[in-house]
C-alpha positions, -999 to +999 in steps of 0.1 A: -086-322-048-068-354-056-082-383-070-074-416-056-091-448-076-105-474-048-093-507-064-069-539-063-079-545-104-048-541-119-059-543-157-083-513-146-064-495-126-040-494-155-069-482-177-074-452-159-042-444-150-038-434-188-060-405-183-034-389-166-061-380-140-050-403-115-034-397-081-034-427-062-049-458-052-060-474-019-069-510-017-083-532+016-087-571+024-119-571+007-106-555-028-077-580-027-097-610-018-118-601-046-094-599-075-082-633-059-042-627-068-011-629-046-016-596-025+025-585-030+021-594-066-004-575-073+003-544-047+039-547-070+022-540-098-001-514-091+026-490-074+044-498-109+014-487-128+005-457-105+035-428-089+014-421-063+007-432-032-011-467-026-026-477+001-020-510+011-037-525+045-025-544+073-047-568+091-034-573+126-052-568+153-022-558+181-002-526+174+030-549+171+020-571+144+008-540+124+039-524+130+059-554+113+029-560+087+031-525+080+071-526+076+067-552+056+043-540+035+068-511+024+091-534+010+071-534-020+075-498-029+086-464-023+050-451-026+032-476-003+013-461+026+000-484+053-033-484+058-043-489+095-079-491+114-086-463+140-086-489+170-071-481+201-041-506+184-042-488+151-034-451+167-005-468+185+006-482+153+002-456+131+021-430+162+053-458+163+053-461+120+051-429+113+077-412+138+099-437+118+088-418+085+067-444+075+033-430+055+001-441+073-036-442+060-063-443+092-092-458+077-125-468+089-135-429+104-165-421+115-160-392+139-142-356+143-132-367+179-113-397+160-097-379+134-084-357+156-067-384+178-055-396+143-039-361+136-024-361+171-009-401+158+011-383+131-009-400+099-009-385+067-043-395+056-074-399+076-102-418+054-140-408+068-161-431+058-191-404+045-211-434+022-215-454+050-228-428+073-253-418+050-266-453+046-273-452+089-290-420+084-261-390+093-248-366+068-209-380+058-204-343+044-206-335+076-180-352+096-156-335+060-169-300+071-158-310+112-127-326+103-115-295+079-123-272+106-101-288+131-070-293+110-069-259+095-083-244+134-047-267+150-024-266+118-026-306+117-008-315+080-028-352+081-048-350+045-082-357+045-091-386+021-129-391+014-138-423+015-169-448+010-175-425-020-210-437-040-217-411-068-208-379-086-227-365-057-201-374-035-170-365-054-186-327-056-196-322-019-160-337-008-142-313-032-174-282-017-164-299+021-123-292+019-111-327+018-077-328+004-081-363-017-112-387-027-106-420-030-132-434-059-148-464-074-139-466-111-179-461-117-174-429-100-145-420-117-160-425-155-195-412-142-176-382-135-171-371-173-199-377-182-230-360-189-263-358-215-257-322-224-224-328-233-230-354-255-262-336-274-236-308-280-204-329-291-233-345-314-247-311-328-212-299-334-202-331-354-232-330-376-227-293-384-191-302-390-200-326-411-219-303-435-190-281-440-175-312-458-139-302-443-109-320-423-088-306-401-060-335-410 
């Protein structure tokens, strides 16, 4: 499963890129407004920082201005995927962008019978939404399980990105569910390596190593 870090931070996003471990970003309105820079500027940056694919968000409401928001928005870079809602609007958007090759993200899932008409739109990612159906209630791991069994049952190639990710939890059951990518806070992301036993045994094997009174170097 891919990792995608869920972030407009660049100093952070940098960070973790390091690892090696990274294979994308997505970002939204709310993650720009929040780091409070020039949204090209830092969108620049980040698909500098990061090969893979980012996901950058346009914020019309009609299919045309998305069209020409989304166009616009791969200017930036080669690996920018626009990142359209699944409105009535956004399916026509995303069917017109990506018959032109353009790389689409549909966000904002919250059903099989959407993801499907998503599939049928031509995007590469569909991002279900699994935290936030959780918080009303429904099983998120769910709607991963429906959607896999549809794309593999009709062949669809649209990747299924797992998103409104919360904990470890989460990244394990998307990865258990089939879904090709998870897009992660970066409090999942270091949350991920860690754990209590491994660090009582790094500790126990230190201390014994210590005792030997040898160096490797």
């Amino acid at each position: 499963m891919k990792i995608f870090i869920d972030s407009a931070d660049v100093s952070e996003l940098k960070a973790l890129a390091e690892t090696g471990l990274v294979d994308g970003v997505t970002t939204n309105p709310s993650l720009i407004a929040k780091g409070g820079r020039n949204i090209f500027e830092a969108l620049k940056e980040i698909c500098a920082a990061i090969p893979g694919p980012i996901s950058a968000e346009a914020v019309a409401l009609e299919a045309p201005a998305m069209i020409s928001e989304g166009k616009k928005l791969r200017t930036i870079a080669d690996n920018i995927v626009v990142k359209l809602p699944l409105t009535f609007e956004g399916l026509k958007a995303c069917k017109a962008l990506s018959d032109e090759g353009v790389p689409v993200n549909v966000t904002l899932c919250f059903s099989a019978a959407q993801a499907l008409l998503a599939a049928k739109a031509g995007a590469t990612y569909i991002s279900p939404f699994v935290g936030r159906l959780d918080d009303g209630g429904q099983d998120g791991m769910e709607l991963i399980r429906e959607i896999r069994a549809i794309y593999d049952q009709y062949l669809f190639e649209t990747q299924i990105l797992a998103a409104s990710i919360r904990t470890v939890g989460h990244v394990r059951d998307a990865a258990l569910a089939g879904a090709d990518c998870s897009t992660i806070p970066p409090n999942v992301f270091r949350a991920c390596y860690k754990h209590v036993l491994t660090d009582a045994g790094l500790d126990a094997f230190l201390s014994d190593w210590k005792k030997t009174g040898q160096s490797i170097l």
